[in-house]
C-alpha positions as CSV (number, residue, x, y, z in Angstrom):
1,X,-23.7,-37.2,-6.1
2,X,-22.2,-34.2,-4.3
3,X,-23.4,-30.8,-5.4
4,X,-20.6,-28.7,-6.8
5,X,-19.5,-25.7,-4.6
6,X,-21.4,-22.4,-5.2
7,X,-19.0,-19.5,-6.4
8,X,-16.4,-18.1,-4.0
9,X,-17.4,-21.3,-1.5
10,X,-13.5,-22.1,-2.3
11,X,-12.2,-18.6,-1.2
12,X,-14.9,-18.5,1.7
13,X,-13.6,-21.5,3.2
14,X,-10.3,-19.8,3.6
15,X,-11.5,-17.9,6.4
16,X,-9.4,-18.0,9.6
17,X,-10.3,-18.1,13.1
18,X,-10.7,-14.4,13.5
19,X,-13.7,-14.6,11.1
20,X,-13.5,-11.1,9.5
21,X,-9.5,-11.7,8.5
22,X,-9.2,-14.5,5.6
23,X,-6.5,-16.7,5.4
24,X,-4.3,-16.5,2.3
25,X,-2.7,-19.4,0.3
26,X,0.7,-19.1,0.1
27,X,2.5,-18.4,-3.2
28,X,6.4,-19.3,-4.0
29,X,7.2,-15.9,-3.4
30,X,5.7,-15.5,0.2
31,X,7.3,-19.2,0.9
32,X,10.8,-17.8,0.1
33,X,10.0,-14.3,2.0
34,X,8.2,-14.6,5.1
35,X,10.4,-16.9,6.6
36,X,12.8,-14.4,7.0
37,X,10.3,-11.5,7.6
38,X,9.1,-13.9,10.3
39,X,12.7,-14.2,11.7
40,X,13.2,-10.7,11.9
41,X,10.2,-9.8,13.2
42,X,10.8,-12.5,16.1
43,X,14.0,-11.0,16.6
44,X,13.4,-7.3,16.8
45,X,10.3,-8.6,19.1
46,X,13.3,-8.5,22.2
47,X,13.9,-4.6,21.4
48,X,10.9,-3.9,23.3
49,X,11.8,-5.2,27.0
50,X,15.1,-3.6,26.6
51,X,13.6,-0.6,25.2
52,X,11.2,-0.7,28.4
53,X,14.6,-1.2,31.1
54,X,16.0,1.6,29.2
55,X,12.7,3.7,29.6
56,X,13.2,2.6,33.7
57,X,16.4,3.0,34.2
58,X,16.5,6.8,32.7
59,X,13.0,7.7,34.5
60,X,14.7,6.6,38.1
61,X,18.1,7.9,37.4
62,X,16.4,11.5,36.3
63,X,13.9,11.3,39.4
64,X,15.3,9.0,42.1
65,X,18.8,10.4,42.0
66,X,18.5,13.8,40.3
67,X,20.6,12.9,37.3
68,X,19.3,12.2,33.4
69,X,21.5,11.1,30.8
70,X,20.8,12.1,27.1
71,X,22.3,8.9,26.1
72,X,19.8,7.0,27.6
73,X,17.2,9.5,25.9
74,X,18.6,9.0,22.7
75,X,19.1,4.9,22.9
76,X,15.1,4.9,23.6
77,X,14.6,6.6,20.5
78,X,16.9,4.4,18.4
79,X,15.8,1.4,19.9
80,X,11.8,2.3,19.2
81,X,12.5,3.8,15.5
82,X,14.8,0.1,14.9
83,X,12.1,-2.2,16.5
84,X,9.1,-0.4,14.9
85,X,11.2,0.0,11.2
86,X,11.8,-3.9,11.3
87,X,8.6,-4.9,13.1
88,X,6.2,-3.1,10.3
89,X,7.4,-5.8,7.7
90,X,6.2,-8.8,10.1
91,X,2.9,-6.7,11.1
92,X,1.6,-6.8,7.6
93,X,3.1,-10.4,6.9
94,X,0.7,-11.6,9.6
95,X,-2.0,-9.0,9.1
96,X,-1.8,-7.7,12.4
97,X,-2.3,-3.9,11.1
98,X,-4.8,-1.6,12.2
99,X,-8.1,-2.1,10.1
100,X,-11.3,0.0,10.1
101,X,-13.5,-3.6,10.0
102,X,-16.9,-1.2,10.7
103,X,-17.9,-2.1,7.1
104,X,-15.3,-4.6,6.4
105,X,-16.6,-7.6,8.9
106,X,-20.1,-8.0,7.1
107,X,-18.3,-8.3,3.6
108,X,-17.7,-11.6,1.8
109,X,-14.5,-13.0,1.7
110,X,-13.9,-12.1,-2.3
111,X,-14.7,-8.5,-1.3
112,X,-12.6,-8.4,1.2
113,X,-9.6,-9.7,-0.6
114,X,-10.9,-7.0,-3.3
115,X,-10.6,-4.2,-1.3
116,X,-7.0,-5.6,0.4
117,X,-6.0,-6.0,-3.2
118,X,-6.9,-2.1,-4.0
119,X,-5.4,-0.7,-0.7
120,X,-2.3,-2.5,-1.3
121,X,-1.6,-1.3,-4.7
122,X,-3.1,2.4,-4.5
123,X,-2.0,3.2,-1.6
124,X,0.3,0.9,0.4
125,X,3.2,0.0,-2.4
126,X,3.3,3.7,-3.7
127,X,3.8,5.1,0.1
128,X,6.6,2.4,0.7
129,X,8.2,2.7,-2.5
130,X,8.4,6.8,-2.6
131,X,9.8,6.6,1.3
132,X,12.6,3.9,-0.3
133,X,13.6,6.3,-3.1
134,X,13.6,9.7,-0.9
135,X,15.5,7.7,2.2
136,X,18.3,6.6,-0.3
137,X,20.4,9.8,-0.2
138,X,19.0,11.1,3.0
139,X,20.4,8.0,4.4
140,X,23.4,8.3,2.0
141,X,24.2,11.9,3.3
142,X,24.0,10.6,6.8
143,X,27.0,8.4,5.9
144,X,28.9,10.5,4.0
145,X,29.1,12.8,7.0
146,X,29.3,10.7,9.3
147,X,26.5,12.1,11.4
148,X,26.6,12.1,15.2
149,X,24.5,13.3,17.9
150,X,24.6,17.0,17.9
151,X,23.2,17.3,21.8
152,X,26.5,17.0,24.2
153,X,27.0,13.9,25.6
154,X,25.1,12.2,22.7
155,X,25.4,8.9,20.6
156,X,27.5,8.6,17.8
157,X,26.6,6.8,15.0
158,X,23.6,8.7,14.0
159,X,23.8,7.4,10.5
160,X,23.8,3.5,11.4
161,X,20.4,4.2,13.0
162,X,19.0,6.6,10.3
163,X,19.7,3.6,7.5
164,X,16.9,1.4,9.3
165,X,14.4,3.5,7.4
166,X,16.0,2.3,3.9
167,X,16.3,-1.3,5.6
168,X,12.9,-1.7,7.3
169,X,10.9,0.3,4.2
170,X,12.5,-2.3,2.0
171,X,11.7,-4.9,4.2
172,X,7.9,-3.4,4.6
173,X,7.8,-3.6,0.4
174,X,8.9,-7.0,0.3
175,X,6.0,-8.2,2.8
176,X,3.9,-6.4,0.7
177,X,4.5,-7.9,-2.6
178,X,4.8,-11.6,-0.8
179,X,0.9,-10.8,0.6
180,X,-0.1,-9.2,-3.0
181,X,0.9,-12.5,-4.3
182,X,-1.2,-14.2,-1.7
183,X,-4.3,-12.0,-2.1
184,X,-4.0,-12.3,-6.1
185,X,-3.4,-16.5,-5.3
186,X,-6.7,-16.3,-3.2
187,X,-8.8,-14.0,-6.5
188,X,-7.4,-15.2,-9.5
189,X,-6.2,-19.0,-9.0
190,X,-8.6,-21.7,-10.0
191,X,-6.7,-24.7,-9.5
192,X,-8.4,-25.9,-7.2
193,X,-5.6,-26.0,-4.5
């Protein structure tokens, strides 16, 4: 007769391959979410080569052939603030953000998801949703004036770039709330699944 598993045997078994990281069950919510979150993440993934022959380009046209462009300044800068804005969502997603696992590695996997569970709702969900609700009319005055470079020779469109920090800090909540669901589904669920 096989012995019935000891407490938390369940949850440690959901340990992935990087042994101090456990692996979440999914929940309905991070089903319908992370797909997407996944997609954009892929996508904003090709950002960085461009931004990186952007970064070339401007560094040989400023010391090769004497000449700088602020556009090309100013295109690195959009193209980091987009690709990092969208990227954050798909970094938590697959729990690739930076972790201080000096105490963290030697915990059990319930702790673990204990202490993911706190950071997540004390500090994580406040800081995103406060930079949601102040980038709504910071963003929204951007558009009403229709905000431009103000360096000669700059980009227009200042405001199209400035409303990624709405768009990727609502993006960044919803990843949050779809791994919430996961680390509560990994606590609290007892069905056995």
């Amino acid at each position: 007769m096989a012995q019935p598993d000891a407490p938390g045997a369940q949850l440690d078994a959901l340990l992935s391959s990087r042994d101090h990281i456990p692996r979440l069950p999914e929940t309905p919510f991070s089903r319908a979410v992370d797909p997407l979150i996944e997609w954009l993440g892929r996508v904003s993934s090709v950002l960085w080569p461009i931004l990186v022959a952007v970064i070339t380009v401007n560094v040989l046209m400023r010391y090769v052939l004497g000449r700088g462009l602020v556009e090309f300044e100013e295109i690195q800068w959009h193209l980091y603030a987009v690709g990092f804005l969208i990227a954050q969502a798909w970094c938590v997603q697959n729990d690739g953000h930076v972790r201080i696992d000096v105490f963290a590695e030697h915990f059990r996997t319930r702790t673990k998801c204990w202490v993911e569970l706190f950071g997540m709702l004390v500090w994580l969900l406040p800081f995103v949703l406060l930079v949601v609700w102040f980038s709504v009319p910071f963003v929204a005055y951007s558009f009403r004036i229709g905000e431009i470079s103000e360096a000669p020779g700059g980009l227009p469109y200042r405001f199209a770039v400035k409303a990624f920090l709405f768009v990727g800090f609502v993006l960044l909540a919803i990843a949050t709330v779809s791994r919430l669901t996961r680390v509560l589904a990994a606590l609290f669920d007892r069905s056995g699944r």
